[in-house]
Structures are given as structure tokens and as C-alpha cells.
BAZADREN-650279 format. One record per residue (C-alpha): x, y, z; residue in one letter. Coordinates in Angstrom, 3 decimals. Example, Ala and Ser with C-alpha at 12.3 -4.5 7.8 and 13.67 -1.06 7.14 Angstrom:
BEGIN
        c1        c2        c3  vexgu
    12.300    -4.500     7.800      A
    13.670    -1.060     7.140      S
end
This chain:
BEGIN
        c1        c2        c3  vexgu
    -5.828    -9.702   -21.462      X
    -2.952    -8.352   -19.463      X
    -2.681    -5.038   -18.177      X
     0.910    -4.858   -18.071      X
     2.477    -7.028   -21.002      X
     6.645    -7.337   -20.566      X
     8.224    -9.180   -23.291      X
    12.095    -9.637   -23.528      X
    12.947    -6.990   -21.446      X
    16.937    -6.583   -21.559      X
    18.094    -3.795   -19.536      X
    22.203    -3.034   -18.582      X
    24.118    -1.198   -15.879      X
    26.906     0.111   -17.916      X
    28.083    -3.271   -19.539      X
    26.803    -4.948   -17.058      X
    23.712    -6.999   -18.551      X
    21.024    -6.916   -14.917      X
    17.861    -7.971   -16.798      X
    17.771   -10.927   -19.705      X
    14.917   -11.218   -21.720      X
    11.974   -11.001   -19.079      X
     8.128   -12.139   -19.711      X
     6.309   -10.797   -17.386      X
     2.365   -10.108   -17.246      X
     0.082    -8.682   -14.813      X
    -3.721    -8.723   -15.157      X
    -6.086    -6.578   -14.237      X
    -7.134    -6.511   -10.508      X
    -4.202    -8.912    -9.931      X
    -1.794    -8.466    -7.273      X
     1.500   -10.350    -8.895      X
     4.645   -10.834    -6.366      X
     8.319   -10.797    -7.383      X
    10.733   -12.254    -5.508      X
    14.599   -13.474    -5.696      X
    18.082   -13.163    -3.707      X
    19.331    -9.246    -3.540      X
    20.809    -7.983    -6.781      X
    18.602   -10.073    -8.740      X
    17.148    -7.249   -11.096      X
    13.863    -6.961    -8.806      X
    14.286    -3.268    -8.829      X
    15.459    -2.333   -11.808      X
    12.093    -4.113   -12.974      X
    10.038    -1.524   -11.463      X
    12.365     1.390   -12.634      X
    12.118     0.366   -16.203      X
     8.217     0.123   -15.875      X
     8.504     3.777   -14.113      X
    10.424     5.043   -17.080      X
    13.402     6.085   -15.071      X
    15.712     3.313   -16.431      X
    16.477     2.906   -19.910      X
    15.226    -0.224   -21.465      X
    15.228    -2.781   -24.328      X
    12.243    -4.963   -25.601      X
     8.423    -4.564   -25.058      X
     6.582    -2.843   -22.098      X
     3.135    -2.508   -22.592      X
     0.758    -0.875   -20.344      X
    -3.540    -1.672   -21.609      X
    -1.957    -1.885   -24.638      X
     0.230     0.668   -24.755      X
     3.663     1.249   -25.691      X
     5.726     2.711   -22.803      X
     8.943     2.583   -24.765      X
    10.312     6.372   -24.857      X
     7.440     7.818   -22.608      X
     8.649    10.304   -19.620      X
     8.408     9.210   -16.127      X
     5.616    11.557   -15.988      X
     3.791    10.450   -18.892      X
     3.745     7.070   -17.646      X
     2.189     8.448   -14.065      X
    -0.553    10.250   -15.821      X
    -1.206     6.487   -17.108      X
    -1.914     5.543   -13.681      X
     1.093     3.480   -13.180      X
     2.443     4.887    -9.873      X
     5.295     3.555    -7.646      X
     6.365     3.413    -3.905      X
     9.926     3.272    -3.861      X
    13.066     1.340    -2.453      X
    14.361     3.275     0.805      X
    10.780     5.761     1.078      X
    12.647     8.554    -0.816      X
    10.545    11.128     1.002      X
    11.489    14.534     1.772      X
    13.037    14.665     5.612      X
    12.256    18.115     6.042      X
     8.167    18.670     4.956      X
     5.510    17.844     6.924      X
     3.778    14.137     6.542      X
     1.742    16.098     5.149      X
     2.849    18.194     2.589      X
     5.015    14.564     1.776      X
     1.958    13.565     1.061      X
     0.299    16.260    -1.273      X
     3.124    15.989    -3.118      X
     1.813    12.385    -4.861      X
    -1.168    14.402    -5.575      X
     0.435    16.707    -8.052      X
    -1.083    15.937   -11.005      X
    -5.140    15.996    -9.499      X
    -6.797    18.830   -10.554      X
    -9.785    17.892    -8.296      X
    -9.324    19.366    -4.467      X
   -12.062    17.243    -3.695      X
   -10.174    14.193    -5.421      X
    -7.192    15.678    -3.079      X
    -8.946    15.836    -0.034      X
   -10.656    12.159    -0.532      X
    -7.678    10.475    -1.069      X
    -6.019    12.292     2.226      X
    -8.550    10.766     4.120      X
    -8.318     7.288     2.699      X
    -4.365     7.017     3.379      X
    -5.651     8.802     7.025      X
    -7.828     5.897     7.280      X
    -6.010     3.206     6.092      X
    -2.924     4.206     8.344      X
    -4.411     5.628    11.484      X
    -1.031     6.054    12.973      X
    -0.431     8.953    10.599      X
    -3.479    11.043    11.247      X
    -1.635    12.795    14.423      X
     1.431    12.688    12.570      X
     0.701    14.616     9.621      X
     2.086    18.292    10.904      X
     5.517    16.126    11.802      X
     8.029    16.679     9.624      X
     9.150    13.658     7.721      X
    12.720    13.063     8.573      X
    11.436    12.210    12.246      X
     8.560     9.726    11.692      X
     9.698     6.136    12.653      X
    10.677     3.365     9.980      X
     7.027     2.289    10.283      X
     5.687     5.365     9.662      X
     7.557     6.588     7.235      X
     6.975     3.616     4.823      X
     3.137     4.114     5.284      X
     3.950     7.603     4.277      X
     5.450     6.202     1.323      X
     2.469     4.305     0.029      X
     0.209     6.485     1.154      X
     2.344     9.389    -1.184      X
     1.647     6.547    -3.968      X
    -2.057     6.422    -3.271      X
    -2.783     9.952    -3.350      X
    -3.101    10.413    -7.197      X
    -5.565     7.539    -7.567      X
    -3.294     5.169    -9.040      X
    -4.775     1.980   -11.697      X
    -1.277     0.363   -11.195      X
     0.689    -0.100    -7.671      X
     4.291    -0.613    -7.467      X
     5.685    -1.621    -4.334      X
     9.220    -2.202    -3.821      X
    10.243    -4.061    -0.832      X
     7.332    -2.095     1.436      X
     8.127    -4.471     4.499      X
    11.353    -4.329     4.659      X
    13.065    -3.387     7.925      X
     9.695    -3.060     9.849      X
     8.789    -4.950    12.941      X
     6.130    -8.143    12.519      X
     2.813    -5.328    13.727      X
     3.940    -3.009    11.006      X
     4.626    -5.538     8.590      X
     0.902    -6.688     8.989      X
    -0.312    -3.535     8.726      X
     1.069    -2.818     5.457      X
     0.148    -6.442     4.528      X
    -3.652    -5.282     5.377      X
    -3.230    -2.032     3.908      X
    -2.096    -3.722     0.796      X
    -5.428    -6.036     0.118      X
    -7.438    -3.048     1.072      X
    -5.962    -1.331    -1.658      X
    -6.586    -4.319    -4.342      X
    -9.742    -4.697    -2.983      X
   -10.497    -1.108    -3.903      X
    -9.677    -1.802    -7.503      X
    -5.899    -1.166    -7.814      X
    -3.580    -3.624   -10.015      X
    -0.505    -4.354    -7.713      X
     2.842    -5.417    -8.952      X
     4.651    -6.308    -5.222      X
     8.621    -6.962    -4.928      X
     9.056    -8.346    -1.377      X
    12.113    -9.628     0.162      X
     9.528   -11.353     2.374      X
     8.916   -14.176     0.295      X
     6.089   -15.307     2.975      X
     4.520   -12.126     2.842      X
     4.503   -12.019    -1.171      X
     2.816   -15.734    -1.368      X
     0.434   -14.271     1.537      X
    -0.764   -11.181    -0.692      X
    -0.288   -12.019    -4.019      X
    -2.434   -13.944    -6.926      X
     0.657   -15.392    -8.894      X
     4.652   -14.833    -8.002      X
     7.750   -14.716   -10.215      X
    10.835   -15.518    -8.899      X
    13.967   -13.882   -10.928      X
    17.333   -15.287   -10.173      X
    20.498   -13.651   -12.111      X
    17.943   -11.167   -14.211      X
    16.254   -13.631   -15.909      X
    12.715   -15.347   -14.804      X
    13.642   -18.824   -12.915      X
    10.072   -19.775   -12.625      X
     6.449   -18.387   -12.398      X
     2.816   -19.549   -11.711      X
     0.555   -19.032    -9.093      X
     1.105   -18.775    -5.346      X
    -0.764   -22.447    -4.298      X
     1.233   -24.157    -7.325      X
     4.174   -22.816    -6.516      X
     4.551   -22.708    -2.531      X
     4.459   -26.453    -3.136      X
     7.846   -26.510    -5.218      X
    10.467   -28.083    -3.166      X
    13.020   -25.252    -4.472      X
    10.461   -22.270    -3.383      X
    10.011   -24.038     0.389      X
    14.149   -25.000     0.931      X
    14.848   -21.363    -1.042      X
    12.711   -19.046     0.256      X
     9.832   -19.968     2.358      X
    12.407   -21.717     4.991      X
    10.661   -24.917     4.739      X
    12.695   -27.937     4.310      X
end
């Protein structure tokens, strides 16, 4: 049974039609990739999941309807996501950045176990976390990002486009962090520009071309596709 169950998901920009009846599932303890060319509809995927962008169809989440549920409602769920461009706040500390994903925990022992994890799972931040936010590097400020995600003990995982911009080390430390955190027990739902890194990390992939799903299966059937190696693994 999925835990995430998308059927003919239509969402618009205006009049501008960006997603056309999408199927989409994601199981338990899976970690699914998305990928496709820019504009595809990759994000607004996520948003519509998030409940910040209005939607048509059937989202499900363990069997429950999203449609009409708050942003927040749908975070209490345990569906959490690290956005497109970090989104933190320049001026708080790494720190207080980070408390702020936490905002729903009642638990201060919860809190403070969840610090350490994202302290331990991104080492670089530990001596960064009195810094204010606006002058941590790329690499550190996308850590930051998922590590904001991780601190209310999410069941669900968005990541949109976590490697982009970052140089190859950084880019495999996120990739790391990233099967640490499925290994833990988190469902991950991962849009990647980095079509390499999303066959790398993930269980199955969709590709969406134009907003509507091109193909789908998983990563050993598909990295085999002539289309998938010319298109986006670079292999001809």
C-alpha cells in the first residue's frame, strides 16, 4: 500500500495548465526521485503535496485525504518539506533557523535530540550554529535547510533540488545525509536536477516532461532506457 497515493492531479498557473493528470505513488520507506527539464511541474508537485498550491484530483497521504487541509495540518501529518532556494531567514542564527522546524514539538527533549542529529549528520554546522544565516556558504546553508526539515521528526521528506548549485564534496554529503535519513525510517520524495544523483539515491524515479508523467519504474529498469542515458544521464 502506498503512503502517498496521487491520482490525476491537474493543477494551473492562472490559465496556464503546469500539471496534467499525474499518478504518482510513494511507498513506505521508499525514497522515489523526480526528475525532468526546468519548468516541467517538478515543483509545483511538491507545493501541491505541501498544501500551498491549489489543486485538482486525489492526494492521499496513509489514506488520507489532503484535499482542503492547511499547510499546517498537513505538517502535523508528518509530511515536511525542504524547499527550492533554502528559504531560510538571513538574519537568525543557524540556530534559531533551525528551532524554527521544530515548532510544532512539544517535547524539549524531542527538540534537543533532533538538534543533535542534524549536528551530527552535518558536522560542518556544529561551529556554525551562533552564525547568522544570511552568511553561511551555499553548502551550508542547504544543510541548514534539511536539517530545518528534520527537526520536527518528519514520516515524509520532501526535497526539492537539495544539490543544486553545490560543489561535487557537498553534493556527496547531502547524498550521504540523504540515505542516512531513509535509513532512519523517513519516506523520501527527492526532485533533483541531478538526474545521476536521483538514480544514485532513489528506489524508483519518475520523469515528468510538459506536466504530465513521461515514464516511471525503477532506477535499474530505467537507467537502461536509451532516452533516460542520451536525456539525462549523458550517456550516449
Amino acid at each position: 500500500m502506498a503512503l502517498l497515493d496521487i491520482h490525476h492531479l491537474i493543477v494551473h498557473y492562472g490559465l496556464a495548465l503546469v500539471l496534467d493528470n499525474v499518478n504518482l505513488e510513494v511507498r513506505d520507506l521508499e525514497c522515489v526521485g523526480v526528475i525532468g527539464p526546468n519548468g516541467a511541474g517538478k515543483t509545483t508537485l511538491l507545493r501541491s503535496i505541501s498544501g500551498i498550491k491549489d489543486w485538482n484530483g486525489s492526494i492521499k497521504f496513509n489514506d488520507q485525504n489532503l484535499k482542503n487541509m492547511s499547510a499546517r495540518d498537513i505538517v502535523k501529518l508528518g509530511i515536511v518539506q525542504a524547499p527550492e532556494g533554502r528559504h531560510l531567514f538571513p538574519r537568525l542564527t543557524l540556530q534559531e533557523n533551525l528551532s524554527l522546524g521544530a515548532f510544532l514539538l512539544k517535547d524539549k527533549g524531542k527538540i534537543s535530540a533532533n538538534f543533535e542529529y542534524v549536528m551530527n549528520l552535518f558536522p560542518p554546522l556544529r561551529e556554525r550554529k551562533a552564525q547568522l544565516a544570511g552568511t553561511l556558504s551555499g553548502g551550508e546553508q542547504q544543510m541548514t535547510c534539511i536539517g530545518r526539515a528534520l527537526m520536527c521528526s518528519p514520516k515524509f521528506l520532501m526535497l526539492d533540488e537539495p544539490s543544486f548549485g553545490l560543489a561535487p564534496l557537498i553534493k556527496e554529503a547531502i547524498a550521504d545525509a540523504v540515505s542516512d535519513v531513509q535509513e532512519r525510517g523517513v519516506t523520501i520524495l527527492l526532485v533533483e536536477q541531478d538526474a545521476r544523483m536521483a538514480f544514485e539515491l532513489s528506489d524508483r524515479i519518475y520523469v515528468i516532461e510538459d506536466g504530465t508523467i513521461a515514464m516511471n519504474g525503477n532506477t535499474s529498469e530505467l537507467s537502461d532506457n536509451p532516452k533516460i542515458k542520451n536525456s539525462y544521464l549523458g550517456i550516449d
